[in-house]
N, C-alpha and C positions, 0 to 999 in steps of 0.2 A: 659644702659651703661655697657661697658666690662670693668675688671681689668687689665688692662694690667702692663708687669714687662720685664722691657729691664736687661739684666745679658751680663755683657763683660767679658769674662776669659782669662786673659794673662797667657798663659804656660810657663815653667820654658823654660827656651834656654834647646832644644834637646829633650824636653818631648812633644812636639804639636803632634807628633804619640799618645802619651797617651791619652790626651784629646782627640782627633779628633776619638779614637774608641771608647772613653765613650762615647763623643756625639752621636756618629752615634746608639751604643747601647742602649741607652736615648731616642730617639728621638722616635721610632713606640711603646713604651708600654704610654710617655707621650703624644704623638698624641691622643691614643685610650681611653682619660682618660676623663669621663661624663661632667666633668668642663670645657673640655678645648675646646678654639672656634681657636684659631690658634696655631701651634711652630712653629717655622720656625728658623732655621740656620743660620747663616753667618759666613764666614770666611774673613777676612781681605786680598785683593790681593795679597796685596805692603810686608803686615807681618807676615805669616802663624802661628804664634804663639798667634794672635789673633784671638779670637772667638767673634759673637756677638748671643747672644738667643733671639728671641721677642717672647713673650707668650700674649695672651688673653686666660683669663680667664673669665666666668659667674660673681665670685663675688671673692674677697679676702678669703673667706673661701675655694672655691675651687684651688687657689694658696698652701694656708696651706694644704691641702692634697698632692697636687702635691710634696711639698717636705719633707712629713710625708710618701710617698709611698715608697714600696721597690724597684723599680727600680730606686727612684732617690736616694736614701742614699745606695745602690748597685754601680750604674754607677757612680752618680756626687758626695756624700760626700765621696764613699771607694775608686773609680777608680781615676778620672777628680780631685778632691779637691787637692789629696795631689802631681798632676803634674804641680796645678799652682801657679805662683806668684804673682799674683794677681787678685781680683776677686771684681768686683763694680756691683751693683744693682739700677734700677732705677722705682721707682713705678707712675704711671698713670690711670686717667680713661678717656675712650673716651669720644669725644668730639661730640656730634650731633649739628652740625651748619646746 
C-alpha cells in the first residue's frame, strides 16, 4: 500500500503567480525524493487560483520527510504558504482491489 495525501491550496486573489512558481519550484527536488512514488499537479481550469497536489508516498514516514525537507519549507512553507488562503489536506492509503 502507498500513502497517499491529496493538499488543495487556494491562493490569495492576485497571488496564484506566487504559488504556481513555488509549485513549479517544489515540484522536481519533491519528484526526486527516495519516498516518493508519484507528485503530480493540478490546477483548477474554471479557477486559476486553485491548486490540487496528489502525492504517493512508500509510507507516512516518508510524507514527514517530504515536509521536514528544505525545499518544502523553502518553496511551500516560505514561498506558496504565506500566498494562500486557504490550504486543506487529505490523507489515504491505496486500495488493492
Amino acid at each position: 500500500m502507498a500513502y497517499v495525501v491529496t493538499a488543495k491550496w487556494t491562493a490569495k486573489e492576485g497571488q496564484e503567480g506566487v504559488v504556481a512558481a513555488a509549485l513549479a519550484k517544489l515540484a522536481g527536488p519533491s519528484q526526486a525524493e527516495a519516498g516518493m512514488l508519484l507528485y503530480q499537479l493540478h490546477r483548477d481550469p474554471e479557477n486559476s487560483r486553485v491548486f490540487l497536489i496528489y502525492e504517493q508516498y512508500r509510507s507516512q514516514a516518508d510524507y514527514e520527510l517530504h515536509g521536514a525537507s528544505p525545499h518544502f519549507q523553502q518553496f511551500g512553507v516560505g514561498e506558496a504558504f504565506p500566498a494562500l488562503e486557504s490550504r486543506e489536506r487529505g490523507f489515504y492509503e491505496t486500495w488493492d482491489v
